[in-house]
C-alpha angles and dihedrals in degrees: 000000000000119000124226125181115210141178139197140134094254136359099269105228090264095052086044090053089041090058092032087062105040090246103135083058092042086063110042102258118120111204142216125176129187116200108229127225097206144002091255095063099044088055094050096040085064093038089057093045092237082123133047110201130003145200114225140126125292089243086048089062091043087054101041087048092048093040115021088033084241106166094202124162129211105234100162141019118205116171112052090227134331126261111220127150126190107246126202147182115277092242086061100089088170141021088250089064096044094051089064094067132047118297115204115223145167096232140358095217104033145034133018099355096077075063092059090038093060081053103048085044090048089052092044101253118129102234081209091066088055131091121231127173123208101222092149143230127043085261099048085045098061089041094054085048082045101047083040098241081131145033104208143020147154120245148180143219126335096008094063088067091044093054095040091049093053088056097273115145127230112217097175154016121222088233087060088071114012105030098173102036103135137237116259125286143204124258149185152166107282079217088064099042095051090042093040099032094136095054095039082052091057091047090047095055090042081068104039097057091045090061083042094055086047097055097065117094089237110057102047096092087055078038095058102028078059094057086046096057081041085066099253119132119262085248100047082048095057088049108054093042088060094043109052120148110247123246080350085274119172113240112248076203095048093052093053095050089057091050094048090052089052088043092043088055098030097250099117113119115242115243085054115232121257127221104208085059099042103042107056107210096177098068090057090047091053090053 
């Protein structure tokens, strides 16, 4: 067996059906994950090598490479786009409103926020004049809007429909203002990979079949009844069951929209990034 050490939020569906179905064993890969608190840790976690790969965001491994000298490469995307929507508190009829107070976030520099930052510049209100505080995780995001430590954030399933159901508003969905931001995706050092190709391969091809297996008819009430006991919603779980991204492939759309939210804030690295050295298609291809 070959260890990997891997670390995300939460298990991604393919990841959940890998583990559902005993394929990270089948092929040869032990396992051990370590829920993350926040994104900086998770980046620095892979830029110090403690972890081997990681599940984050495309514009997370933009940011760690630019500012943790990370040199992390995209090898596998594994949710079509993320579903995020930016939550208030009831009294906020408009963003305008909202930016006033304190908005609660993962990160300044990197994630979801660029995604806050298009839609405060589209309303006319400079996102550098607001306050944001950094409190972590989507979890630790809609505590902090419950417990009233902030007055905005943006969230994700299934806490959209938590906070909507104890009288928070929604003001906006992410595909309002980022329509082809992507799901999230796996990455790791390209020192590692190239150092550790036969083991990223096994993990690779753990994933893969486990989209595979999902993508038959027949499995996707095993599929979704998997992401439930995951802890996903029913709904989340359809979704994602009917969603999932072929052959894991990373979106050539989903990169450039990243890359249009950092250049819209002036937050995109110079030289620019270039897709064709950060995501490494290759590796995919060989598993």
């Amino acid at each position: 067996m070959i260890k990997i050490r891997q670390i995300l939020f939460v298990p991604p569906a393919p990841i959940a059906w890998a583990q559902h179905l005993g394929l990270f064993e089948k092929h040869g890969v032990e396992l051990s994950t370590t829920q993350t608190l926040s994104s900086d840790q998770l980046g620095q976690g892979l830029a110090d090598g403690i972890w081997d790969v990681g599940v984050g965001v495309v514009d997370n491994v933009i940011a760690w490479n630019h500012e943790r000298s990370a040199g992390l490469q995209i090898i596998a995307q594994l949710e079509r786009s993320t579903i995020m929507a930016f939550c208030v508190l009831a009294e906020y009829a408009t963003l305008a409103d909202a930016a006033a107070s304190s908005t609660a976030v993962d990160s300044t520099t990197n994630g979801f926020v660029l995604v806050l930052y298009r839609a405060l510049a589209r309303a006319g209100i400079d996102w550098r004049k607001c306050r944001f505080d950094a409190v972590g995780g989507v979890r630790q995001r809609f505590e902090a809007l419950e417990a009233g430590k902030a007055g905005a954030t943006i969230l994700v399933p299934p806490f959209i429909d938590m906070a909507l159901s104890k009288g928070f508003r929604k003001l906006w969905d992410g595909v309002d203002i980022a329509p082809a931001y992507p799901g999230v995706v796996v990455a790791a050092r390209a020192e590692w990979l190239r150092a550790n190709e036969e083991a990223a391969l096994r993990y690779l091809r753990a994933l893969l079949e486990a989209n595979a297996w999902c993508g038959h008819a027949q499995n996707s009430g095993e599929a979704v009844s998997s992401l439930v006991a995951a802890r996903y919603t029913e709904a989340a779980a359809k979704r994602l069951v009917r969603d999932i991204v072929p052959g894991l492939e990373p979106s050539s759309a989903g990169w450039d929209e990243v890359v249009s939210l950092r250049r819209e804030c002036g937050l995109l690295p110079a030289p620019e990034p270039k897709a064709a050295e950060v995501v490494n298609r290759a590796l995919l291809g060989r598993a």
